[in-house]
N, C-alpha and C positions, 0 to 999 in steps of 0.2 A: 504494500500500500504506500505509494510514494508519497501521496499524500499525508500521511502519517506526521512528514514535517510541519503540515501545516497546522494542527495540533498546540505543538507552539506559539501559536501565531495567535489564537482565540484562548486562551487560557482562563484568563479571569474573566469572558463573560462565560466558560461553560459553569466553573468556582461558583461565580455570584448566580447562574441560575440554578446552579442547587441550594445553595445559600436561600433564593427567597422563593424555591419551592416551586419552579417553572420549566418548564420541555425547550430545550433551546432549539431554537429550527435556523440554522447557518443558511446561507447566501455564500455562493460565490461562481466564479465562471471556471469551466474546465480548466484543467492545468495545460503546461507544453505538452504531456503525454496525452492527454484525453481525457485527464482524471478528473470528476469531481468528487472532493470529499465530504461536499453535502449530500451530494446521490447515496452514497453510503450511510452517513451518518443519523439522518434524517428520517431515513424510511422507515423504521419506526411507530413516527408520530405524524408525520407528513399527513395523512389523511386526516385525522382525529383537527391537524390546526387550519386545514379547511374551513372547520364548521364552525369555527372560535368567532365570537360577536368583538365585532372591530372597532364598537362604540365607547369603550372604555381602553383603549389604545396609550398608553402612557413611555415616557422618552423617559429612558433609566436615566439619560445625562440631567433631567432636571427636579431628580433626585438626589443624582448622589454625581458630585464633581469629579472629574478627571484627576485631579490630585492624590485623590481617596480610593480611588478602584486598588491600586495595587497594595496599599496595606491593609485594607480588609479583607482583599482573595489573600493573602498571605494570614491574617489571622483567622479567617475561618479554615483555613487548611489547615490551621495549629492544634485546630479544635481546643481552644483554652477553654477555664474554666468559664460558665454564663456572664460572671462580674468580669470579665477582661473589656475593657474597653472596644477593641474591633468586635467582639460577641455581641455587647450592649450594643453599638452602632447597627450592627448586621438587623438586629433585633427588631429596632425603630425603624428602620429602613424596611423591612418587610410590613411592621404594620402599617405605614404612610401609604405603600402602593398595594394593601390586601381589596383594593376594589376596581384594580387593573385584571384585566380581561388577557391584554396583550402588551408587553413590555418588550418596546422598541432600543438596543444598543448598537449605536452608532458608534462603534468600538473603535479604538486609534490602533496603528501597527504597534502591537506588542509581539516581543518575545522572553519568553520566561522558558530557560533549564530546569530551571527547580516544580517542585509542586506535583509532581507528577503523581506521586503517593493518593494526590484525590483524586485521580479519577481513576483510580479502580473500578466502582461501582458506574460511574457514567460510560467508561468504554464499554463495560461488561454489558450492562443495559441495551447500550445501540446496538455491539456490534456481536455480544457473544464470548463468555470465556469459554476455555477450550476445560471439556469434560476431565473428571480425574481421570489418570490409567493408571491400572490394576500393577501391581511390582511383580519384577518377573527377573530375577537375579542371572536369567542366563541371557536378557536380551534388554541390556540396561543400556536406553537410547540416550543419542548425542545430539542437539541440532550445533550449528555452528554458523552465522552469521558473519558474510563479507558484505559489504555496502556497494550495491549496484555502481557507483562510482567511482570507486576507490580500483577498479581496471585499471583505469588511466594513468593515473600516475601514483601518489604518494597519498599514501591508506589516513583517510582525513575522518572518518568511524567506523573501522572495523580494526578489532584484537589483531597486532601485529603475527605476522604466521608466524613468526618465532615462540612466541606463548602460546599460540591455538597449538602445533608441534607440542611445548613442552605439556600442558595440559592435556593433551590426548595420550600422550604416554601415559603420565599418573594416572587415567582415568584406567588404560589398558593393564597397567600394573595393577589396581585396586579390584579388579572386577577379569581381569582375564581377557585377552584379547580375542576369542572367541565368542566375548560373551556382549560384546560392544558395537552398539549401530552406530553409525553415524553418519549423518544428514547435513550435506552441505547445501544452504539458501544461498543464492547469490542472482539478482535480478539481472538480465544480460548478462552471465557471466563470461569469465573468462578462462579459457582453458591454460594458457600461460600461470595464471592465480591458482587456479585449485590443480596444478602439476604440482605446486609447490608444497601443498598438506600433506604430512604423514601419519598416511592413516593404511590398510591394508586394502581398502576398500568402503566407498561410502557412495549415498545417496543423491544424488545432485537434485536439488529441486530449484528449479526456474517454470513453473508451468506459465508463465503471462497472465496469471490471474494474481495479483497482489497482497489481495487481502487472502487468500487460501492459502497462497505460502507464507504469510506472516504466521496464517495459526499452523501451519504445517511446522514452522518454526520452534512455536510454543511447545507443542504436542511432545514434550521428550523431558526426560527425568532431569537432566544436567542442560544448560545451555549455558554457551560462550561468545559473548557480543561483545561490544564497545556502544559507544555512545552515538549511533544512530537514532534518530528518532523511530524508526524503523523496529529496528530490536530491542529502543525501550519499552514500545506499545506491543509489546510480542512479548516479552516479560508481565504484564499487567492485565494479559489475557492467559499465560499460562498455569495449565494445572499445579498441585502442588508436587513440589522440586527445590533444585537449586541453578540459579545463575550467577555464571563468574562471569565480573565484569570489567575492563580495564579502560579506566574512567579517571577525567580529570575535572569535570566538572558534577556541579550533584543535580543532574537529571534522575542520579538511582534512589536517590534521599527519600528514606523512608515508605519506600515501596514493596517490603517484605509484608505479604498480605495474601491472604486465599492460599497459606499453605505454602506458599511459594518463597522462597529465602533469598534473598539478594547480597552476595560476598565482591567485594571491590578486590583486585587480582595486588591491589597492595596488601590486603589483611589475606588473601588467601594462603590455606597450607593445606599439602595432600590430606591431613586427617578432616579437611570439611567433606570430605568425599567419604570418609564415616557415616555422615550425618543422612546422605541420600534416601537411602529405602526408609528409615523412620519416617521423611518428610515426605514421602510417594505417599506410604502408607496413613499418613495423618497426624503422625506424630508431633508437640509439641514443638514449635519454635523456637530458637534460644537465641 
């Protein structure tokens, strides 16, 4: 889903329409690819805001100031106590506009890395988290995440193949290397790029449908990303697991949720790979 970047881009109006309890329905024109991510995201509810009465229509901006969007979508993702001042604001601001029908945001270009952590529940809502699978010690899957763009020249969000390499051994050594799938995502990829993986054999998935290979992605006990927007939304739909990640920014900040553990390839050591089948199987999170 290449759109997936543009995720980043709307962040605190999807934040603040959970915040005051509303269906967000995005606008926008196909991408360079053909993509729109409101075609996706929307479908949903798209019908249901047809029949919405247009008479009570209200402009979020003359509610609540441009100044103020990005520290209350930052404090309601904190989820602080009720008396936290961004709570109390959020509070008030729902009950001024409880007689809006439809809540208009004429949203400025934002981008936000961080916050990602809330929308678990709004991706999972539009678009779908990927079901649990059952632990299976002799067929303990890998997806592995290269960044459609990152062919070209110098790897700008995808885990350097020297760590995807050392990673995949630990994985082989802990579990057997017959006992290990592994699934390489890479949109257009490149066959130059995945010559370069050492693995015995793996998966390649590129089928042209985006958002199935994002959850194709998901769909596996261990995954190994970077910091594509791509593979963070792919993480925030997968089952429960572990993702190692190698990150310099916190797009992964506090995103361990639905079972699913998120380790930065700074704090990782082969003993989180311990931790695997517990976290398949349900086991508590630490």
């Amino acid at each position: 889903m290449k759109g997936s970047s543009a995720i980043q881009r709307f962040k605190e109006s999807i934040i603040l329409s959970q915040a005051l309890h509303s269906h967000l329905i995005l606008t926008d024109r196909p991408s360079e690819h053909g993509y729109s991510t409101s075609e996706i995201l929307n479908r949903k509810y798209l019908h249901a805001a047809k029949n919405v009465d247009l008479s009570k229509a209200c402009n979020l901006g003359d509610y609540l100031p441009w100044y103020r969007r990005d520290e209350l979508a930052h404090g309601w993702c904190a989820h602080g106590p009720a008396d936290d001042p961004s709570q109390v604001e959020i509070t008030e601001l729902a009950r001024q506009m409880q007689h809006c029908t439809v809540i208009l945001d004429a949203r400025r270009d934002e981008v936000h890395e961080d916050m990602n952590g809330c929308l678990h529940s709004w991706l999972r809502d539009r678009i779908g988290g990927v079901p649990r699978r059952p632990w299976n010690a002799r067929r303990v899957t890998v997806g592995v995440h290269i960044r459609w763009g990152d062919a070209a020249g110098q790897f700008r969000g995808s885990m350097s193949i020297e760590n995807i390499n050392r990673l995949l051994r630990d994985i082989r050594d802990k579990f057997g290397s017959g006992n290990v799938d592994v699934s390489l995502v890479m949109e257009q990829h490149d066959s130059a790029i995945l010559r370069q993986i050492d693995t015995p054999k793996y998966r390649l998935v590129d089928s042209g449908d985006s958002l199935a290979d994002m959850k194709r992605l998901a769909d596996n006990n261990i995954m190994l990303v970077a910091e594509s927007s791509y593979a963070a939304t792919a993480h925030l739909l997968a089952p429960p697991g572990l993702t190692i990640g190698q990150i310099e920014h916190p797009k992964y900040d506090n995103t361990t949720a639905y079972g699913r553990e998120f380790v930065s390839l700074e704090r990782y050591t082969p003993a989180w790979l311990d931790k695997v089948e517990s976290l398949v199987q349900g086991g508590l999170l630490s």
